[in-house]
C-alpha positions in Angstrom: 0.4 6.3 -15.0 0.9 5.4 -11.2 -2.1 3.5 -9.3 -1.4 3.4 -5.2 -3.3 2.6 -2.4 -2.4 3.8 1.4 -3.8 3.4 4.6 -1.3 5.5 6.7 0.2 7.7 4.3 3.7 5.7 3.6 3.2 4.6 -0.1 1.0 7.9 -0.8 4.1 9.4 0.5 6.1 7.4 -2.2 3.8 7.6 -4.8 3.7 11.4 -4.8 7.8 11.6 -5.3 7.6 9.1 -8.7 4.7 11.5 -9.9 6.7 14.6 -9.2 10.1 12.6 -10.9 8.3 11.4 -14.0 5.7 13.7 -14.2 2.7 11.4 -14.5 -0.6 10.9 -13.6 -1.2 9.3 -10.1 -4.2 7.4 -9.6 -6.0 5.7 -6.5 -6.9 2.7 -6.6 -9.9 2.7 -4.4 -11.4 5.9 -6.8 -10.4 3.5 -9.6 -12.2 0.3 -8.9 -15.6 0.0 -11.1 -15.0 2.7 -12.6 -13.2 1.4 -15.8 -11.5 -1.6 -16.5 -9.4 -0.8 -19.2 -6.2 1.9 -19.3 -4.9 3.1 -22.7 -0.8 3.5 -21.8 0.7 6.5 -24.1 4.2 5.5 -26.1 6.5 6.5 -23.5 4.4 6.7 -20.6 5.4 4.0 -17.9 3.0 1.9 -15.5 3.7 2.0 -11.4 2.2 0.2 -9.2 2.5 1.3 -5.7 1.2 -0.5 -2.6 1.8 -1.1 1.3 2.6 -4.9 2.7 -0.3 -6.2 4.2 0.6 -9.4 6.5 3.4 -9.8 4.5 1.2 -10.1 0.8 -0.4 -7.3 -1.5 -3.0 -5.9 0.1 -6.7 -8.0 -1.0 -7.9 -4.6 -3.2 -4.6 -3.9 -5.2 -4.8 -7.7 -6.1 -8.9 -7.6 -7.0 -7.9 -4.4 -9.0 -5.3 -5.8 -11.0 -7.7 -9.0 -12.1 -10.4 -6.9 -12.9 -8.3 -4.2 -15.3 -6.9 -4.3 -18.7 -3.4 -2.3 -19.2 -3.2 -2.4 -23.3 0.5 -1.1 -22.6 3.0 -0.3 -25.8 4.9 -3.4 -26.9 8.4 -2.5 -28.5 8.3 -3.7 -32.3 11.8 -2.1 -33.0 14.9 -0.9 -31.8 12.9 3.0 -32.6 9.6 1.9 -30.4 10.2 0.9 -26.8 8.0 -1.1 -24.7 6.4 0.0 -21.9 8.1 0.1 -18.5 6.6 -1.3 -15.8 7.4 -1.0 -12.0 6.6 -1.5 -8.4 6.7 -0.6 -5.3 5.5 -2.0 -2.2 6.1 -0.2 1.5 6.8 -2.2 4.8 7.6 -2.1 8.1 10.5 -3.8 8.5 10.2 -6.8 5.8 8.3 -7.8 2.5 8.5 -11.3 2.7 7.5 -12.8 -0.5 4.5 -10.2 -1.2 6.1 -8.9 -4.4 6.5 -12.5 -6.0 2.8 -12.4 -5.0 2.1 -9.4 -7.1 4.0 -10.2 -10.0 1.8 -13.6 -10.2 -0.7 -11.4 -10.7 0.6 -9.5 -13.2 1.2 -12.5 -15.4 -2.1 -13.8 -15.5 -2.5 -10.1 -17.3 0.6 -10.9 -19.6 2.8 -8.3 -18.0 5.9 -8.2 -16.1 7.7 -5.5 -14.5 11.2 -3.8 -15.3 12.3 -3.1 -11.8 11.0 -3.8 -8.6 11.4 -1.8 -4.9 10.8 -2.3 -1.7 10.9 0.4 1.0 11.0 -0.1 4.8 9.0 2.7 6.7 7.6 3.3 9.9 5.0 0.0 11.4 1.8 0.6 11.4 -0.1 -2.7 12.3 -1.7 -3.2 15.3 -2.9 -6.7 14.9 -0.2 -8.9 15.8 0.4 -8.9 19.8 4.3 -9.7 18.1 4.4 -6.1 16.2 4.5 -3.1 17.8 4.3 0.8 16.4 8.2 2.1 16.1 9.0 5.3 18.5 8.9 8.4 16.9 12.8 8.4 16.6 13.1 5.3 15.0 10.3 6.3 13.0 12.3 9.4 12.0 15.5 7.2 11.2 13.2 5.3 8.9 11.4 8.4 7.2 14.8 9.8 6.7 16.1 6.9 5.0 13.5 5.8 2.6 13.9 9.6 1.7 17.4 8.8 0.3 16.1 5.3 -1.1 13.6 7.3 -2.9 16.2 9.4 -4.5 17.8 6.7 -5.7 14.2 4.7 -6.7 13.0 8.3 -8.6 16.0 7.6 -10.6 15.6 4.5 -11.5 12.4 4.5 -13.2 13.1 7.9 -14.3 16.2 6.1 -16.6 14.0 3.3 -17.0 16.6 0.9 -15.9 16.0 -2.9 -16.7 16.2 -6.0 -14.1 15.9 -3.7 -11.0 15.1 -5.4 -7.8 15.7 -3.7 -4.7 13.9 -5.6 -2.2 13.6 -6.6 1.5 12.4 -9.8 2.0 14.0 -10.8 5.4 15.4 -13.8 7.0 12.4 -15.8 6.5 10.4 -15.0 3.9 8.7 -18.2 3.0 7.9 -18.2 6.5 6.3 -14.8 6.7 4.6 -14.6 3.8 2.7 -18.0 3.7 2.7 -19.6 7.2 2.6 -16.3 9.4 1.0 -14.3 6.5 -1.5 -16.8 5.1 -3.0 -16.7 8.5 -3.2 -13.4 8.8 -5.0 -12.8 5.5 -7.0 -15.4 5.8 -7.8 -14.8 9.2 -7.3 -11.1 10.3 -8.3 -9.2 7.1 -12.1 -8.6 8.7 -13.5 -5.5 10.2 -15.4 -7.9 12.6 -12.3 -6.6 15.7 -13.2 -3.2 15.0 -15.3 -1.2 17.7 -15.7 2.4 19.1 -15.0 3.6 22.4 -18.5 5.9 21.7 -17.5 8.2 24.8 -14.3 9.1 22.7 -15.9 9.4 19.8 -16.2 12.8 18.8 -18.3 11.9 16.1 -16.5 13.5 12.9 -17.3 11.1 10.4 -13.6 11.0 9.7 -13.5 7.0 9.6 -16.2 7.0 7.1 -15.4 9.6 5.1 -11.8 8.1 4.6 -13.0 4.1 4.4 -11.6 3.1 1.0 -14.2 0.2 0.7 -17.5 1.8 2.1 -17.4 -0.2 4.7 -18.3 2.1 7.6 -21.7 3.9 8.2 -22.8 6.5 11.1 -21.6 8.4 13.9 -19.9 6.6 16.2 -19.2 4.2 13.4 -20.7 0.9 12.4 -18.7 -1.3 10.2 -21.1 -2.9 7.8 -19.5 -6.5 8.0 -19.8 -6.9 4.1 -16.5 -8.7 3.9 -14.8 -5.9 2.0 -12.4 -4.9 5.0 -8.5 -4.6 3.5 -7.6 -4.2 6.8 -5.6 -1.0 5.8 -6.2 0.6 9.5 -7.1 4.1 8.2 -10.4 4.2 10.0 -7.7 3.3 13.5 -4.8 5.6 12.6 -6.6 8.6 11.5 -8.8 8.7 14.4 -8.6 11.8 16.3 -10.1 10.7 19.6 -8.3 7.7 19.3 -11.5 5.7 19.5 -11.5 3.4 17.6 -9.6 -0.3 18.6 -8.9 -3.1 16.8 -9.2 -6.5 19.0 -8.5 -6.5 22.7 -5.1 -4.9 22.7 -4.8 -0.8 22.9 -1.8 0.4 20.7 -0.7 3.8 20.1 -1.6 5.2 16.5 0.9 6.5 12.9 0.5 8.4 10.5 2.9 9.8 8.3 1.3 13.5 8.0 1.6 13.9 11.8 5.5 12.5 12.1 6.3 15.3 8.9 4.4 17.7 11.1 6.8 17.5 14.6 10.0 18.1 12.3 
């Protein structure tokens, strides 16, 4: 059983190879949430957790998922029965700071912990820092290529349910970017209140609505709904195909993975 959540495509991307190595379910979390709170985990099945850095922390839905789910997960009472394995994975653009300490916090208040842990540097996609900026398509490419190898490597891993795994990138600061540069950004930029629409772009395909993972866009040309539900995950921005849709006052390009797969 693998729950994910993507805005771009990376950790789908991710996701998607550790169903196809272990050959289990994957689940989204945005389907997932109030639907059922409780998941009955199979002997032998493992538990993934898969999910993009947001301002260097798990993105605000993966954590209210977590706290509002029950995992009744195998506990080994033998050397014959083993417990269940449990991993994650969290994708970023160049660092993860301190966001997978974050997660496992969460976690424990569930009386879990996780056997291996991965991090996986892919292409940037946030356009809400004037510091950040998107990668050119061939460093893009450099990066796709090598979390395709790390991915190998991770699909491995948790396919030989290896113990004490942590593969991580936290960077040179991580205290730094998780809760000084971080806590502002969550606290701060996680709001759909710098979203607007160019409405002569618009093209009016209901794309951003249709793809919203919280329901928090309405109409054509859209109208976010203010309901403080944003995740900030930038799917309404990046998938876009007018481009016209902004965030804040600066104009940045636009990523998605499907579209840099495409040009090879």
């Amino acid at each position: 059983m693998i729950f994910y959540f993507t805005g771009t495509g990376n950790t789908r991307w991710a996701a998607q190879l550790l169903a196809e190595a272990t050959g289990e379910e994957l689940l989204y979390i945005p389907d997932e949430l109030g639907k059922t709170e409780t998941y009955e985990l199979k002997e032998g099945e493992r538990l993934g957790f898969c999910f993009p850095t947001h301002g260097w922390q798990p993105p605000r839905i993966v954590r209210e998922f977590i706290r509002h789910s029950t995992f009744n997960v195998q506990r080994s009472t033998s050397n014959v029965q083993r417990s269940t394995y449990i991993y994650a994975l969290t994708t970023c653009g160049d660092n993860m700071g301190y966001a997978m300490r974050i997660f496992e916090k969460e976690l424990q208040q569930k009386g879990l912990h996780t056997d291996a842990r991965f991090a996986i540097v892919m292409p940037e996609s946030n356009v809400c820092f004037s510091f950040l900026h998107l990668d050119t398509d061939e460093k893009a490419r450099q990066k796709v290529e090598a979390a395709r190898q790390r991915m190998t490597h991770i699909c491995q891993v948790v396919t030989e349910r290896q113990q004490d795994a942590e593969e991580l990138v936290k960077g040179a600061i991580p205290f730094t970017y998780t809760y000084i540069i971080g806590g502002y950004y969550n606290k701060h930029l996680i709001t759909d209140e710098k979203f607007w629409v160019d409405k002569e772009a618009c093209i009016q395909c209901g794309l951003c609505q249709k793809l919203c993972p919280v329901d928090d866009i309405k109409g054509t040309p859209p109208v976010w709904l203010h309901n403080g539900r944003c995740t900030n995950c930038l799917a309404c921005y990046h998938h876009c195909p007018a481009h016209a849709i902004h965030w804040g006052q600066m104009k940045r390009g636009q990523y998605l993975l499907n579209k840099l797969l495409d040009r090879k």
